[in-house]
VONUVEX-859165 format. One record per residue: x, y, z of N, C-alpha, C in turn. Coordinates in steps of 0.02 Angstrom, whole numbers, plus 50000, padded with zeros to 5 digits. Example, Ala and Ser with C-alpha at 12.3 -4.5 7.8 and 13.67 -1.06 7.14 Angstrom:
506604971650390506154977550390506604983550390;506424988850354506844994750357506455000250394;
//
This chain:
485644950749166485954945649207486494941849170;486384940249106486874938949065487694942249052;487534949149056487744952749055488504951949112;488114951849178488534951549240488844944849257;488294937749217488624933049243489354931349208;489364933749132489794933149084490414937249120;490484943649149491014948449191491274941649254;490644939449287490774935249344491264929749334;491024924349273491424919649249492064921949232;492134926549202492834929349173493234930149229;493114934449277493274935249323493564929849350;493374926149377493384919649407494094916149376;494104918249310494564912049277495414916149265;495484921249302496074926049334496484922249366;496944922749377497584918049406497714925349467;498044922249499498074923149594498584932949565;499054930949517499694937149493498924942149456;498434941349424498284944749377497804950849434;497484946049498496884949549549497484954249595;498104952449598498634955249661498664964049605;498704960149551498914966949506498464974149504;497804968949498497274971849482497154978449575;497224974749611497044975949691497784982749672;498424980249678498694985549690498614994149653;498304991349590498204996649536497824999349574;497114995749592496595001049627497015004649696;497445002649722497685005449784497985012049769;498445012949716498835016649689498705022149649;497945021349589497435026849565497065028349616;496965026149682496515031249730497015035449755;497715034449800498185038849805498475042849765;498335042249702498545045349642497935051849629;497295048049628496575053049628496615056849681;496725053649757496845060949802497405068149800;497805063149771498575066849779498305073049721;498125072449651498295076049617497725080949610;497105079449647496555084249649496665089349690;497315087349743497285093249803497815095949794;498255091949759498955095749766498935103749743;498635106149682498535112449653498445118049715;497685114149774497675119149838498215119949873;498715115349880499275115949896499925119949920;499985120449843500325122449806499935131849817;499465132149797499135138949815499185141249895;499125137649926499045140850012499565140650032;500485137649996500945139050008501295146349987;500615148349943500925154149901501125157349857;501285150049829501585152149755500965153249719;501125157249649500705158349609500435150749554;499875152649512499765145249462500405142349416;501035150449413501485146649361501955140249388;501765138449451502475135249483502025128749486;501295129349496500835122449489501015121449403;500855125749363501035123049276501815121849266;502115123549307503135121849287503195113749335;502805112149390502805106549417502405102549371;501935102449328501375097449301501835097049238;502345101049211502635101249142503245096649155;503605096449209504155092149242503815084449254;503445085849266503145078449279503055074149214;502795079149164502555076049122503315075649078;503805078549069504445078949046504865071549078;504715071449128505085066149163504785058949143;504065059549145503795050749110503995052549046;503985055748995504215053948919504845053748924;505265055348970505975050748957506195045948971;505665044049038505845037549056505435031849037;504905032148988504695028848976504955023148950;505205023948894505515020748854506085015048907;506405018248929507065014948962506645012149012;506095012349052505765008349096505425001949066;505265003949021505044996848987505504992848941;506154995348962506594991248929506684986748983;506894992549052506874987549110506544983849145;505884983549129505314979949139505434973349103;505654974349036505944966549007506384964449006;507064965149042507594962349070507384960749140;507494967949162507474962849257506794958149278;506224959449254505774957349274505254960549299;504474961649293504054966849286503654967049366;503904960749411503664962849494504114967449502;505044965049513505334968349526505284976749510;505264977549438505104984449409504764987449464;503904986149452503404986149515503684989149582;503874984149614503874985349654504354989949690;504884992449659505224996549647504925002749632;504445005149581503955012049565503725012549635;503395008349655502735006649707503125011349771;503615009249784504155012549846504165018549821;504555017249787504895026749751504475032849761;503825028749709503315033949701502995037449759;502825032149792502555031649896502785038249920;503525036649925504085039849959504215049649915;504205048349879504155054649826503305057449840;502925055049855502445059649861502415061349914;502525055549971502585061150060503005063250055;503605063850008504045069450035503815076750006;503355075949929502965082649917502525083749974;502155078849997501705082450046501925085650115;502405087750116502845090150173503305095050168;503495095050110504175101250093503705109250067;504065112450065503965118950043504335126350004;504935121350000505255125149944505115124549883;505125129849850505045130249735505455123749731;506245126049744506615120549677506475111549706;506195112449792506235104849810505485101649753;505065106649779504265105349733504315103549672;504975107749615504915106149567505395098049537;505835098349587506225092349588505715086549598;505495085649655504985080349674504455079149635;504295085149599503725082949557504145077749468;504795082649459505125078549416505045070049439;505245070049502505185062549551504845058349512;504155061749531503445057849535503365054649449;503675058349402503555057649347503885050149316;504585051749339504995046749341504595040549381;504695038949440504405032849455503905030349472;503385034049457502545032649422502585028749347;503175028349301503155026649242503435020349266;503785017649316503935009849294503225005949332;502945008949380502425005249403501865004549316;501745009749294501315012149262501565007049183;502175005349167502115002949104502324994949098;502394993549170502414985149168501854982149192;501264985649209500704983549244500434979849164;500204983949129499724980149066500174974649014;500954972549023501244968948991501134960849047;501014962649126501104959649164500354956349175;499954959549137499114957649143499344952049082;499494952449009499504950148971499874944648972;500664944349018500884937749022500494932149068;499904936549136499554929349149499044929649131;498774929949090498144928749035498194924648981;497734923648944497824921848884497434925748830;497374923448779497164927548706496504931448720;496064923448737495374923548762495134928848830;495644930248851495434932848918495704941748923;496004944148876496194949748884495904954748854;495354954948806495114958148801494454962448845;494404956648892493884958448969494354960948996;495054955749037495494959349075495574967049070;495884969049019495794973048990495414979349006;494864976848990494284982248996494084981149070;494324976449082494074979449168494584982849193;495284981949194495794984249228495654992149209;495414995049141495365002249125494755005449154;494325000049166493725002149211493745002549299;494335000049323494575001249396494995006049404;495275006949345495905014549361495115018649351;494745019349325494445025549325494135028149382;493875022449409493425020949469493855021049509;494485020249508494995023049595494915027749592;495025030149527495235040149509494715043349536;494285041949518493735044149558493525045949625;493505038449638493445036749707493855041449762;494735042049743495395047149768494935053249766;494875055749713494405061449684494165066049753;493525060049768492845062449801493185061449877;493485054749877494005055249955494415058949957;494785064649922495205068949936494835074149979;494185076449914493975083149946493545081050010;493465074450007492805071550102493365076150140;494245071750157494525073250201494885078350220;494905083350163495075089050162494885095050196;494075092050202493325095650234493425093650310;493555085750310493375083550391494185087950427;494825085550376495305089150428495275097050447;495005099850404494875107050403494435109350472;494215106150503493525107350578494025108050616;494745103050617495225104450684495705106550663;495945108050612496775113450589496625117550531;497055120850520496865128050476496985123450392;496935128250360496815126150279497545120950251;498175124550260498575120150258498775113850286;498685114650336498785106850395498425102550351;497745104750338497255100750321497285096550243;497585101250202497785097750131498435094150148;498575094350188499435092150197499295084150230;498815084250270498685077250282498305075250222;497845076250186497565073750131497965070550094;498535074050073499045072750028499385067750048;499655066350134499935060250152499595054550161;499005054150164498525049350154498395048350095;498515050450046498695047749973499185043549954;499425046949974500545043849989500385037350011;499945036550087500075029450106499605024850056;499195025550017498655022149965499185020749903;499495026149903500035022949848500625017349886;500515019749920501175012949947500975008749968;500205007649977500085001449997499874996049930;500034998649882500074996049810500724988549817;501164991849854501714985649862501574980949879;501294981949924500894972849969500584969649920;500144970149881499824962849829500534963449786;500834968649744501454965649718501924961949762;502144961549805502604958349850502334951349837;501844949449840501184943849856501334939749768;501494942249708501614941949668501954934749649;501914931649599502484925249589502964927149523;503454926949493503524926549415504234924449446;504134919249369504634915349349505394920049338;506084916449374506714923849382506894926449302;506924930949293507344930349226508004926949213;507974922949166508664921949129509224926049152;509674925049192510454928649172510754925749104;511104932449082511394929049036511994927549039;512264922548994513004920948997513384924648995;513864927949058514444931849044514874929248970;514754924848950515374921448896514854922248816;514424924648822513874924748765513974933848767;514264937048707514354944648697513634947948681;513234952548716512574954148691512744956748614;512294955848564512214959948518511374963548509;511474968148533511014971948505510504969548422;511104971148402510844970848317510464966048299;511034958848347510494953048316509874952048364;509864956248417509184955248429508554958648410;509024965248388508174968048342508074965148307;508744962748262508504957848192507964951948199;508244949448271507604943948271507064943448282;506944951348319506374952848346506094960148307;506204959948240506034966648184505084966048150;504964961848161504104960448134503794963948216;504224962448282503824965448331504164972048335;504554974848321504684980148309504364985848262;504364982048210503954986648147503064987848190;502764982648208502184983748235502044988048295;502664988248324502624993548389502725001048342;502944999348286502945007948257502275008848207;501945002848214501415004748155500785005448228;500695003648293500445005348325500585011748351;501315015348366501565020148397501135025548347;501295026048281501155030948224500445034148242;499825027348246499095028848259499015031948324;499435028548393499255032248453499445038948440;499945043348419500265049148414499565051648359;499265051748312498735056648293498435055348334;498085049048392497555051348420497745055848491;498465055548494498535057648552498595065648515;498895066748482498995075048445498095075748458;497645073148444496715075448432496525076848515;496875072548565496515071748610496835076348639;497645078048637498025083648657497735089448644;497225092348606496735098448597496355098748622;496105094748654495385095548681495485094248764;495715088048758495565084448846495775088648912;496355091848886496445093448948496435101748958;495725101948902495585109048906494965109648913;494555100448938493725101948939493475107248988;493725107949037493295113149108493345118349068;493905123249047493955129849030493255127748981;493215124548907492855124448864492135125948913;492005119448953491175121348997491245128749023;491845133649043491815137749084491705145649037;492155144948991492455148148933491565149848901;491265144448856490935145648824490005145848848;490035142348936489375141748959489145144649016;489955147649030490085152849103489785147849163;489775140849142489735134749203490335137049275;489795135249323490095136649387490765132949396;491135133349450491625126949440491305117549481;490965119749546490485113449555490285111449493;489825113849421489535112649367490135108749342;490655110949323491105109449291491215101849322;491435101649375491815098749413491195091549414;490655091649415490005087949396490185085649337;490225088449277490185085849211490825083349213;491335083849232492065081149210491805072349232;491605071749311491615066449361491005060449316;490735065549270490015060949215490345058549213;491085062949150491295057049103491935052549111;492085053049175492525050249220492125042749225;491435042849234491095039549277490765035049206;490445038549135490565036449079491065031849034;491765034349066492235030749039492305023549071;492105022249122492105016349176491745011249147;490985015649141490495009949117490635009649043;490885011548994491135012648915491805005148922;492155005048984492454999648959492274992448958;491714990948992491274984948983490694984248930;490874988648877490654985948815490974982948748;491684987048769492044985748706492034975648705;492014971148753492164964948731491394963448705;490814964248709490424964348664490234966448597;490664970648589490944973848514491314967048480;491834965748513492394961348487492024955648457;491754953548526491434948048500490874948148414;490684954648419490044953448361490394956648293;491014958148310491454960148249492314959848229;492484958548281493154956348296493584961648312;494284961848351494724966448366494884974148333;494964973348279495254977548238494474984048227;494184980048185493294984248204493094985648250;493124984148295493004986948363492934993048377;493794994148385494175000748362493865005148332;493805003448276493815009848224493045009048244;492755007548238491775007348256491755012848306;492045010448365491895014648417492105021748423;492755023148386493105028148382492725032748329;492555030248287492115033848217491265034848243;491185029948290490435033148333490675038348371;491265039548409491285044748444491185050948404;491305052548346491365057848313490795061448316;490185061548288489595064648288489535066248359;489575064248409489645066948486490055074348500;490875072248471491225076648480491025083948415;490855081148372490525089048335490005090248373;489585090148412488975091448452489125097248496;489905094548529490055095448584490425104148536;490745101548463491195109148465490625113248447;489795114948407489275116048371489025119248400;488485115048469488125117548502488255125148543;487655127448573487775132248596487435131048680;486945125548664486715123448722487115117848796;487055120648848487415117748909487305109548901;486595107448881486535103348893486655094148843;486515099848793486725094548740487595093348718;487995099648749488655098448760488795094048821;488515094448870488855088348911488405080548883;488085081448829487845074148801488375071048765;488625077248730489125075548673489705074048713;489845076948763490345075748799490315070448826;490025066848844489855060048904489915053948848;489375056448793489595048748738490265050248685;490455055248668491085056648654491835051848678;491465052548764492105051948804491865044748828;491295040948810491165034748819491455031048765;491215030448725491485029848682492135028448613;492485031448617493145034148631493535030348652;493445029948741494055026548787493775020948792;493065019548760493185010848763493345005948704;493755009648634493985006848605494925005148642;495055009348705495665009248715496025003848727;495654997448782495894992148808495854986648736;495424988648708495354984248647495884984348590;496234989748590496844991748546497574988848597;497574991148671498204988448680498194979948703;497474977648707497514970248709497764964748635;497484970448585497804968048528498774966348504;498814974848528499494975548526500044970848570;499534969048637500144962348657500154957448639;499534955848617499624947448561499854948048523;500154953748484500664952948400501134955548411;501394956148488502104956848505502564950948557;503004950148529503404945048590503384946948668;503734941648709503554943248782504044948348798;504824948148773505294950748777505254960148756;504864961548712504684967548713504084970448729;503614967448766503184969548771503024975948827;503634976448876503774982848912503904986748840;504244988048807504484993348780503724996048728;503544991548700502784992048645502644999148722;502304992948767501925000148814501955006448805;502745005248839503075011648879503005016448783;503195016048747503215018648682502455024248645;502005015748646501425018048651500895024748706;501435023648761501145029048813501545035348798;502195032548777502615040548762502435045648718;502295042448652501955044448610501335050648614;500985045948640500115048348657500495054648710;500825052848750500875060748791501295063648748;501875064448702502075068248656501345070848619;501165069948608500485071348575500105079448625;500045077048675499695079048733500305087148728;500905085548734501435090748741501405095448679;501495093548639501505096948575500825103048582;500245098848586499435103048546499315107248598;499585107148653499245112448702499395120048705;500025122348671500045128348639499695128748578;499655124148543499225125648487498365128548521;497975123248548497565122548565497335130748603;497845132248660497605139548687497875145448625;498175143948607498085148448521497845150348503;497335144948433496745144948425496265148848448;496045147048514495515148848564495665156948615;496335157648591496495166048619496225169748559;496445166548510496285171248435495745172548415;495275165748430494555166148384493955165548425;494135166848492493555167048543493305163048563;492925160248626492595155048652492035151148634;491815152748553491385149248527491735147448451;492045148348401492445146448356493135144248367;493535146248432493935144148447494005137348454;493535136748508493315128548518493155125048458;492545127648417492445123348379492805122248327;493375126148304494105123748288494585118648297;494645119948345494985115248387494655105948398;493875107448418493825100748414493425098748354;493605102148294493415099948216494215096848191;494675099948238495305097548226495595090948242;495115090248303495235085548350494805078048299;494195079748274494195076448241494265074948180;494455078448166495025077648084495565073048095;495895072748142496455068248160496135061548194;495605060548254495345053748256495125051548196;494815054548140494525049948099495045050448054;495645051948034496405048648013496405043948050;496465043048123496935039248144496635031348133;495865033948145495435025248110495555023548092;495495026148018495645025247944496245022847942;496875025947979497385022647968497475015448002;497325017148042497145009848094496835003048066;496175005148037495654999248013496284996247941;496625000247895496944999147847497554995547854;497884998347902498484995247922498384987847956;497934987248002497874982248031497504975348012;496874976647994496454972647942496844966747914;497474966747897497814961847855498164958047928;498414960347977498894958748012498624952648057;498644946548057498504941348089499004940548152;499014938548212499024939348284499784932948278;500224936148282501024934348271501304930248297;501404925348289501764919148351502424923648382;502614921848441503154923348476504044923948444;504014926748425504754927148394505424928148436;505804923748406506304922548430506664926148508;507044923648565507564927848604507984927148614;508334933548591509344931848586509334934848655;
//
């Protein structure tokens, strides 16, 4: 009871911008969870083969690492509703127009789309939690906001395939994913309404008669700079560790346990469902050891999980390792980027994000030829356990580097804006 009343109070002490944020996010990961569970059927009952679903998921992902960066620049000039609410449209509009077209180059264009303006919704949301919060309050924020994206994802998930089933009784297979998909579309666009609902103070214009300098504003703002690269450095090994494994768990259950795909599709939704409840512990961590430990605690408990998971030979004790692995793990996550906005100014705190997210998917881009490598070469039981002995060879660097680097670094007053 303690437990819930402490979430309740917290809760409570949210400002009107932080619950609009929170509401549209969940609107936007359920249209996001429907959209991307069905799109693959899609994409198949139009015809094409799996390479044009992997050349659309590679565009997508090509398109947020370039715009990352430059979105969270624009997130801290124009202002992070505006940003918002701007993705919120785009994105809307870019997915009913996938859910309707049927040409290769439109599919692969639109999916470029999605990539692009999914990243400005996506990297001014957690700078925009942090400007109406305070110190005290973001490490819950935090962990709840990472515990509602999971729980939309989900939620999209299991409502994709309900309505996929119910439209399927009155139109044939395609009709039927094709409305699924636009009923995603409208869940993402109805993300705009609590942003619209939104307040923030206008940005500053600046003086046409005042010449920007660049220079002197990194200069003034170089202690939050250096820290966005001593954070960037750690996300990129954990994202290179997690780039081997994560987005190769089903094959691994399928590959090495000949798990059905329902089976599969069960164990993924655990640790979907794991990661949710994993983020309402990390502020009880904090509290009994502080920010920085947290981290590395939780991340260095994950380990003995994830050797379980590459070792075993048994179904069952791999989805153990897998569930606290992946609990584990992602609930040191909100605890690391709640840190990272308190020892950065307000003025960059789009770019820290957007950086920090670029990174971690450079990571993700790089290991996945490595990863099916490996596992072509050395078979479905050393392959793997290669790979995620690799995987943790690099989380327990990235601790280590983490607990060392940071340990000294005390929480930065606001520095200067030219």
């Amino acid at each position: 009871m303690r437990f819930f009343q402490e979430w309740i109070e917290q809760f409570k002490t949210y400002n009107q911008n932080v619950k609009l944020a929170l509401i549209a996010n969940i609107f936007s990961q359920i249209g996001l969870g429907m959209f991307m569970v069905i799109y693959n059927f899609y994409i198949r009952e139009l015809g094409y083969s799996q390479d044009v679903n992997g050349e659309i998921i590679a565009l997508q992902a090509l398109a947020m690492a370039i715009i990352l960066v430059p979105a969270g620049i624009m997130s801290d000039r124009l202002g992070r509703r505006r940003v918002m609410m701007y993705g919120a449209v785009a994105s809307g509009l870019v997915l009913v127009t996938r859910s309707i077209i049927e040409l290769e180059s439109l599919l692969l264009l639109t999916g470029f789309g999605t990539g692009l303006f999914t990243a400005f919704l996506q990297v001014s949301t957690i700078p925009w939690l942090a400007e109406n919060s305070t110190a005290k309050q973001r490490v819950h924020l935090f962990s709840l906001h990472a515990a509602l994206v999971t729980v939309a994802q989900v939620a999209g998930s299991l409502l994709g395939g309900f309505l996929t089933d119910i439209f399927a009784y009155v139109t044939h297979d395609l009709a039927s994913i094709r409305y699924t998909l636009i009923v995603g579309s409208v869940f993402y666009l109805l993300a705009f309404f609590p942003i619209v609902k939104m307040t923030e103070a206008p940005k500053k214009k600046p003086d046409p008669s005042v010449k920007v300098r660049p220079l002197l504003f990194f200069k003034a703002n170089l202690n939050g700079f250096k820290i966005i690269a001593l954070f960037a450095f750690a996300q990129l090994l954990i994202g290179f560790g997690s780039g081997l494994v994560i987005p190769y768990l089903n094959l691994y259950f399928a590959d090495r346990f000949a798990a059905s795909n329902s089976m599969v599709g069960m164990i993924i939704s655990l640790g979907q469902a794991a990661t949710a409840v994993a983020m309402f512990i990390g502020p009880a961590v904090v509290r009994e050891i502080g920010e920085v430990r947290a981290v590395v605690f939780l991340q260095l408990a994950s380990l003995p999980f994830l050797l379980l998971t590459a070792y075993t030979q048994n179904l069952l004790w791999a989805t153990l390792g897998f569930l606290f692995r992946q609990a584990l793990m992602n609930a040191g996550n909100p605890i690391q980027m709640s840190l990272m906005m308190s020892k950065v100014n307000d003025s960059v705190r789009g770019l820290a994000n957007s950086i920090n997210q670029m990174v971690f998917q450079l990571g993700w881009a790089f290991m996945g030829p490595v990863s099916t490598g490996i596992v072509i070469k050395y078979g479905s039981y050393w392959g793997y356990a290669n790979v995620f002995s690799i995987t943790a060879l690099l989380y327990l660097t990235g601790s280590l580097y983490f607990f060392f680097v940071f340990k000294k670094l005390t929480p930065s007053k606001d520095s200067a804006h030219i």
